[in-house]
N, C-alpha and C positions, 0 to 999 in steps of 0.2 A: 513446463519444463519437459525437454525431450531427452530420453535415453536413449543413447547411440548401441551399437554392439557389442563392443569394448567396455561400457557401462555394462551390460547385461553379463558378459562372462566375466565380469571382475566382481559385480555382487553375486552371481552364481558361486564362484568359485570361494568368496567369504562364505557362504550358506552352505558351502559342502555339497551342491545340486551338480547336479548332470545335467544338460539342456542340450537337446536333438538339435540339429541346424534346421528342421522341418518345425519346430516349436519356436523358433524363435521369433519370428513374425508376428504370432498371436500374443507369447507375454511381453513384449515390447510394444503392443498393444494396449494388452490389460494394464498396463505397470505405466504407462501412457494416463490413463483412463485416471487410474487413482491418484497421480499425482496432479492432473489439471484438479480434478474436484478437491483434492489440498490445499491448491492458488485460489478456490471460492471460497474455500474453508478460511483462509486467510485474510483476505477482503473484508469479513464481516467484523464488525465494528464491535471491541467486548472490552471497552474501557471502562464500562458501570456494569460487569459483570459478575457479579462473586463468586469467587469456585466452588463445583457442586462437589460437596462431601458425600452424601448421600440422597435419594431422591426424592426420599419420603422426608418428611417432616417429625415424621414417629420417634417418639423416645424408648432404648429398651426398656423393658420392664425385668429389673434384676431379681433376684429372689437369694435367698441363703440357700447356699451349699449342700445338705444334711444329706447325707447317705440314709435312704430308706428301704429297706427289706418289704418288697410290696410280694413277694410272694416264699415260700417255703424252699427249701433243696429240694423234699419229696416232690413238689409239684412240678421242678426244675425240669428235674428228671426222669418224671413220669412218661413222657414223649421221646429220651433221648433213645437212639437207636442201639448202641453198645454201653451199658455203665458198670461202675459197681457199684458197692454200698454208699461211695457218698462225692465220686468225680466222673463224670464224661470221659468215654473212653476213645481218643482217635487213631487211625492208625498213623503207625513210624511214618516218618516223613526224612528222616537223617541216617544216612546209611555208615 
């Protein structure tokens, strides 16, 4: 399939692009390029194909939910750079 220029600034202009007239040579090139290897992409035969969900064959491994306390506040905060006695202190951010 060949894109003409009229093609090229009409899906430009759906994409909201700017295109140099010095530019246009090469992506009516590149856009050349992807659509021929589309027509190979097409050719190939994928009537006994089943669609890939995912690639792996792996099943998740779920687990329950539970909220765990793996560490302390003190320890929380031990490292934080401004705190008080028991929150993180950031600066204002909302004027």
């Amino acid at each position: 399939m060949k894109i003409d220029k009229e093609s090229l600034k009409k899906i430009a202009n759906l994409a909201r692009l700017e295109i140099k007239p010095e530019e246009e040579a090469g992506i009516l090139a590149s856009m050349d390029s992807v659509l021929t290897w589309m027509e190979q992409l097409n050719e190939v035969n994928t009537n006994d194909v089943e669609p890939l969900t995912h690639i792996l064959d792996e099943v998740n491994n779920w687990r329950e939910d539970v909220g765990v306390n793996s560490m302390t506040r003190e320890e929380a905060l031990a490292n934080a750079p401004s705190k008080n006695a028991s929150y993180l202190m950031v600066p204002k951010v909302i004027e």
